[in-house]
C-alpha positions in Angstrom: -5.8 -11.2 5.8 -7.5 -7.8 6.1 -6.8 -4.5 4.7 -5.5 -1.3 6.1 -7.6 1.3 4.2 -7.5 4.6 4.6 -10.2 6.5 6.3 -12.5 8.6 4.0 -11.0 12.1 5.3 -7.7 10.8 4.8 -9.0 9.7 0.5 -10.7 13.5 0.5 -7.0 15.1 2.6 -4.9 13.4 -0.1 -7.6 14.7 -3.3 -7.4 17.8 -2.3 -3.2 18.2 -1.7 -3.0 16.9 -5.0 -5.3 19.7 -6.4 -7.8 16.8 -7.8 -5.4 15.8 -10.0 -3.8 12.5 -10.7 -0.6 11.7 -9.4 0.8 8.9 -11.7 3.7 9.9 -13.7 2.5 11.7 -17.2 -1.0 11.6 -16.3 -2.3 15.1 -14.6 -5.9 14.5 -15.6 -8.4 16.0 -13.1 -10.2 12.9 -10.6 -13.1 15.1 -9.9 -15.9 16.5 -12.4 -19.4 17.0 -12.3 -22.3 14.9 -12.5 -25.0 14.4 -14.3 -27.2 15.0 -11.3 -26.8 19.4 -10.9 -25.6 19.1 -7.2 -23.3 16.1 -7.4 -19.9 15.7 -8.5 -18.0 12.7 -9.7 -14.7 11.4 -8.3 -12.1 9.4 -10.5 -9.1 9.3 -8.6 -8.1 6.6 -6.0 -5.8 6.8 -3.4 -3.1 4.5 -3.2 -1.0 3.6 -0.3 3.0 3.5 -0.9 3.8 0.8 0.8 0.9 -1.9 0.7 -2.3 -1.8 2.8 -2.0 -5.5 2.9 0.2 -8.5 2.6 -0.4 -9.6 -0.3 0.3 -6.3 -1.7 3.2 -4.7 -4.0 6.0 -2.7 -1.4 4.2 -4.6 2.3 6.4 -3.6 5.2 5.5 -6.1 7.7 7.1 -3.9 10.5 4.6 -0.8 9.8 2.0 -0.7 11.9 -1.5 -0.3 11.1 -1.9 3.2 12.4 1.4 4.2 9.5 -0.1 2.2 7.3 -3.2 4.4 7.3 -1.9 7.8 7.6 -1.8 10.2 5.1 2.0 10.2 4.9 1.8 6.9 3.5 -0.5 7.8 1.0 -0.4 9.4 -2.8 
């Protein structure tokens, strides 16, 4: 069964309200630094959905629908 991902501007959306910084309890590292290349930078964080993007998945509401599943309200 497929996946519900999040769109890319809703991954960058949900970076950036954090401050680039990781959500998980205790952590607070930064999920963005530079790269090796001068004009590139390097993201480490991943967004996670809080209830799952598919079945399968940890916390799945089968009675959300795709579009809430996606949304940036469902994200951290």
């Amino acid at each position: 069964m497929a996946r519900d991902n999040f769109r890319s501007g809703t991954k960058r959306k949900l970076a950036e309200r954090a401050g680039y910084i990781c959500s998980f309890p205790g952590c607070n590292k930064q999920t963005i630094g530079p790269s090796k290349i001068f004009n590139l930078s390097i993201l480490t964080g991943k967004a996670s959905h809080i209830e799952a993007a598919s079945p399968n998945g940890p916390r799945y509401n089968k009675y959300q629908k795709k579009d809430e599943r996606m949304s940036i309200e469902n994200g951290i």
